[in-house]
N, C-alpha and C positions, 0 to 999 in steps of 0.2 A: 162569643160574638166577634165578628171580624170590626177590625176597628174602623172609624168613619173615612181614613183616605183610602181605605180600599175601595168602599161602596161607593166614593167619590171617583176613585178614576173606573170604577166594574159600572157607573150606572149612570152617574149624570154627565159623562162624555157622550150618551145617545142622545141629551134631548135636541127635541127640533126647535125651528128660529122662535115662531109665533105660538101664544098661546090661542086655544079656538074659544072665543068670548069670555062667558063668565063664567059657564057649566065646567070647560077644562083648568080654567084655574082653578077652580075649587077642586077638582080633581085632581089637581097637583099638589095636595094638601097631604101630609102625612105627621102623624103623633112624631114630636122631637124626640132622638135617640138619647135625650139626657134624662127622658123621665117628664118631663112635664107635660100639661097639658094642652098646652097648645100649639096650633100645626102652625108648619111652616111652608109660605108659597112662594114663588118667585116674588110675587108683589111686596112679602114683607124685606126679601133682601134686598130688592131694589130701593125701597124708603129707607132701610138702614145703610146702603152705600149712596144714596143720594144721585141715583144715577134711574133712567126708564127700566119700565120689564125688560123691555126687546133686548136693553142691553148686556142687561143677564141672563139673560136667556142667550144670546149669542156667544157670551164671556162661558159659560159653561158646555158651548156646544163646540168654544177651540174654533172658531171664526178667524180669520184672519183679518177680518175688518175692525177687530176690538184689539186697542193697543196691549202689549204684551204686560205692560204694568198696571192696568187696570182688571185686566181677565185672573190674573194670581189675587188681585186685593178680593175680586170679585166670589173665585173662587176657598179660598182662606176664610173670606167672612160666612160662606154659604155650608162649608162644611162649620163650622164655630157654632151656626147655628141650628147645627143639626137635620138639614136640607137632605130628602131625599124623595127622587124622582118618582111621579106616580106610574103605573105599567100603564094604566087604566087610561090617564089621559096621551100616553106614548101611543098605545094601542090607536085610539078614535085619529090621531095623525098619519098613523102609519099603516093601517088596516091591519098590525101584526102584534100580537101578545103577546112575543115573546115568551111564549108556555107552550112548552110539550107534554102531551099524556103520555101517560105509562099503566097498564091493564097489566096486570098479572093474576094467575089465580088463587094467590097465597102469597101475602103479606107476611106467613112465618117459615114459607118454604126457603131453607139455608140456602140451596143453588140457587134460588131468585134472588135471593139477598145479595149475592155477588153479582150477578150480573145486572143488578142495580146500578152496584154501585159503579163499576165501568160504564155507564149511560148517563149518570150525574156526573164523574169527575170530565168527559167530553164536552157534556151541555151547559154545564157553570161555566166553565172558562169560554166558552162561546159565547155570553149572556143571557142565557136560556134559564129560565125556573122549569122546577117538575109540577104537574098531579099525578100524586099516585095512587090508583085505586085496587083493590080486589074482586071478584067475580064471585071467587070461594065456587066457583059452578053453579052457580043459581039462576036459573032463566030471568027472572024478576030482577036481579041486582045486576046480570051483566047489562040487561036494557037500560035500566038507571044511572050506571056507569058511564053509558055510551054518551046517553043523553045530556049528563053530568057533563062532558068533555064539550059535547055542541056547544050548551050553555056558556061555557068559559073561554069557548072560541079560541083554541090551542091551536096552532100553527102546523103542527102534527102530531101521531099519532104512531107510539112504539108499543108493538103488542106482545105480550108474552102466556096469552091466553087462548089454547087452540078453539074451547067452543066458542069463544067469542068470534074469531076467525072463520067458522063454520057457519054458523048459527046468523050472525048478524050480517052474514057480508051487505046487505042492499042499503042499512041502516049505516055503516063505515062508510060505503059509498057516498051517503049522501053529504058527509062531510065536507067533502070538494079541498079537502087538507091529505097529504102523501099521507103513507101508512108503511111501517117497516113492522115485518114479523121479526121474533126470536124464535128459533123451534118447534119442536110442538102443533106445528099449525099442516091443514090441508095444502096441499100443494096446488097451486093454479088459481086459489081463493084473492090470494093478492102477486103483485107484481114485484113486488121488494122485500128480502128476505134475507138474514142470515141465520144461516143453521150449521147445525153439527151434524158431521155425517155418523149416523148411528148403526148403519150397514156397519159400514170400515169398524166403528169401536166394540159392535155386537162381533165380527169376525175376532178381533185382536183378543178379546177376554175368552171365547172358547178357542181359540188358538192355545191361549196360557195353558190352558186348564189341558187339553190334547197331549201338547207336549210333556207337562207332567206326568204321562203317562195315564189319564183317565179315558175309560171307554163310554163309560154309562155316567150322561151328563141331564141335569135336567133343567129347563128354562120357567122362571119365575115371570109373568108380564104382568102388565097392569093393566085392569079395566078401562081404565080411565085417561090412560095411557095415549091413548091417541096412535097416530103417526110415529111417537120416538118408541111405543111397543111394539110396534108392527114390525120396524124400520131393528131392530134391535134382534127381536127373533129372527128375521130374515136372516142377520147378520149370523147369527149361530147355526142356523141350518145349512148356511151354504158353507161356513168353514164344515161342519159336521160331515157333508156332502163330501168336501173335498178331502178329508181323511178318510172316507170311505167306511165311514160310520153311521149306519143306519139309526133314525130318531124315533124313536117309538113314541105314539100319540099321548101315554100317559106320562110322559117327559113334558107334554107341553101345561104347564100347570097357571094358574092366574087367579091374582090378587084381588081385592074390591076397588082397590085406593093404592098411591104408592107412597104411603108414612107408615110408620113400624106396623100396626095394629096389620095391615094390608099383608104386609108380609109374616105374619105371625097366621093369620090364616092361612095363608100361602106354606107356609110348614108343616101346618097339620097335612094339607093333601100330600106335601113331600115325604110326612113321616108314615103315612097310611101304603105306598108303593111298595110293593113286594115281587121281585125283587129293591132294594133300593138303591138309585144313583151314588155315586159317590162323591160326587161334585153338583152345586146349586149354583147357578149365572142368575143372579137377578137382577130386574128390573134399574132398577137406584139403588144408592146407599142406605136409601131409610130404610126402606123393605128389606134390605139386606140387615139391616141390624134389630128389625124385628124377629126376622129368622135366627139370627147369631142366640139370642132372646131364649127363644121358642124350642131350638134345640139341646140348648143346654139345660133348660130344665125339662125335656125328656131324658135325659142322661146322656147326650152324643156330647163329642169333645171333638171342636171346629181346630183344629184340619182332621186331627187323626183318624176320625169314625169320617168325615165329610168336608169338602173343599168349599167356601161360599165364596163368590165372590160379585162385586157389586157396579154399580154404574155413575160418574159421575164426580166421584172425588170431591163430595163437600166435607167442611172444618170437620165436621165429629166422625168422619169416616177411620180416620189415624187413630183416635183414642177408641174405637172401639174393641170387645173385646172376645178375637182379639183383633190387632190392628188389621183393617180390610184392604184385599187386595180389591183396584178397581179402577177402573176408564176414567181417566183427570178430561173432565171438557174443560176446556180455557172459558173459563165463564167470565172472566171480568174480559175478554178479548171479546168475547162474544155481544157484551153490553157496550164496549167501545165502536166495535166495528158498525155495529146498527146504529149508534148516536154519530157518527159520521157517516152512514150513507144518509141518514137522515138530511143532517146539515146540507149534505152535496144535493139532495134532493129540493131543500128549500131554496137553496143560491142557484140552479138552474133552470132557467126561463121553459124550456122545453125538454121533456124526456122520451128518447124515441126507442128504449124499450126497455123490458123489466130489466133488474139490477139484483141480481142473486150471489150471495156467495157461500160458501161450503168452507166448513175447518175441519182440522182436525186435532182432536188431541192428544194423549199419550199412556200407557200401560202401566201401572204403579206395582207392584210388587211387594205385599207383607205380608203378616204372617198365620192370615187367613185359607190361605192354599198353600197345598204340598199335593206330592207323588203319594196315589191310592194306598192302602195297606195289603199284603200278600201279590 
């Protein structure tokens, strides 16, 4: 737990002058940080420094109108006793909750979990709390989600969920709070956007594989995959294109899901191909290491009989085995740059047009690919 001068200078340097009757002070009640049980409100610091509400309230809002040695006593007694600000009655003053949502479709998918985290380390130091929810893709839960979010009246709204982006756009609308995509998402559905260009990273990984000398290459995608499978084969067919290497239609292979199991099916149709590819591009990491999986126990040995390589560059992609060659996205860049276009979107009175931006990330190299056999 961060200790009480921090949450003193991170939270009770927001409050406002006045409290609003008797419902926001009691609102302003919160269980003391020392374990007991009873809350602490502006009214009780006040009766223990012997001074009005107004004027701890003012003394903690760093007023200039309250003398500089009485704002420290005021402040020193208020953290002593374990004072902390409610959002709740912050909010009803300021029409703003200082909460953002976060949708994602998997709360155990590793790449989301980095690009989490890049959206919390922007949004905390900004004063901002998360909700974070999951969809898991369920029509029923991403509506409860949504709804979930109205309820709590967040300030905005970071999405990392393409059906939701799909599927709900009229119900996001009705929020009347901005909205910033992460990836994944239909293009045109909203106005604000960072993504990863998956074209460019689908080119680069069959590039690798090209130059290593492979002719006969085949593309793993995901069902489920959205936009970044589309956006990803594209990518492969037009480097393919431009080596002047024709893609035969049972190259284009696909998964249920993209976590192992997904690409473990995705192997069987690879291993069913006759002639067979000598190289796999898949979708993501997971699926790629469900393949890695998948092939070794039909007896192939990854690079030598077959090159994999994968998309993404999450933690367990390195330790797999063996270590997987694959498209690093800047993922915690990617949950930075969307919790600051966020911010730039709430601090701006009027936006007079969408706000998109495009990264790119970089080629890894291990010891998952090699140059064909014969």
């Amino acid at each position: 737990m961060r200790p009480a001068p921090f949450l003193f200078r991170r939270l009770l340097g927001r409050l406002t002058c006045h409290e609003i009757h008797r419902i926001k002070e009691q609102n302003s009640a919160h269980v003391c940080m020392d374990g007991g049980s009873m809350a602490v409100t502006i009214k009780d610091i006040a009766r223990k420094a012997g001074v009005s509400h107004s004027t701890v309230s003012r003394a903690l809002r760093d007023e200039p109108a309250i003398p500089q040695q009485t704002a420290q006593r005021i402040k020193r007694l208020a953290i002593k006793m374990g004072y902390v600000p409610s959002a709740v009655a912050r909010g009803l003053k300021t029409n703003q909750s200082r909460a953002l949502g976060v949708v994602v479709t998997d709360i155990a998918d590793p790449f989301l979990s980095e690009v989490i985290r890049g959206i919390e380390q922007v949004v905390l130091e900004a004063g901002y709390s998360l909700f974070l929810a999951a969809s898991y893709r369920e029509p029923d839960r991403e509506k409860a989600v949504l709804h979930a979010l109205a309820e709590r009246r967040v300030d905005g709204a970071i999405i990392c969920s393409s059906r939701v982006g799909k599927n709900h756009l009229r119900e996001l609308e009705q929020f009347g709070v901005p909205i910033v995509l992460i990836n994944n998402q239909v293009t045109g559905d909203f106005a604000h956007g960072i993504y990863h260009d998956d074209v460019w990273g689908g080119r680069q990984v069959t590039r690798h594989l090209i130059e290593l000398g492979h002719q006969h290459i085949a593309f793993l995608g995901n069902m489920q995959g959205g936009a970044a499978s589309t956006d990803r084969r594209r990518g492969y067919r037009a480097e393919m294109k431009a080596a002047d290497i024709a893609v035969r239609s049972e190259w284009l292979l696909r998964g249920p899901n993209g976590r192992p199991p997904g690409g473990a099916q995705g192997a069987l149709q690879f291993l069913r191909l006759d002639p067979r590819p000598t190289a796999l591009f898949c979708f993501n990491d997971m699926m790629a290491i469900g393949v890695l999986q998948s092939l070794k126990q039909a007896g192939l040995r990854v690079p030598r009989d077959c090159s994999v390589a994968g998309f993404d560059d999450v933690f367990l992609a390195q330790y797999a085995d063996p270590p997987l060659t694959t498209l690093a996205q800047p993922k915690h860049q990617l949950g930075q740059d969307a919790a600051r276009l966020m911010l730039e979107l709430l601090q701006s009175d009027h936006i007079e047009r969408p706000r998109a931006k495009s990264i790119r990330g970089e080629l890894r190299v291990r010891s998952s690919t090699t140059a064909p056999r014969g």
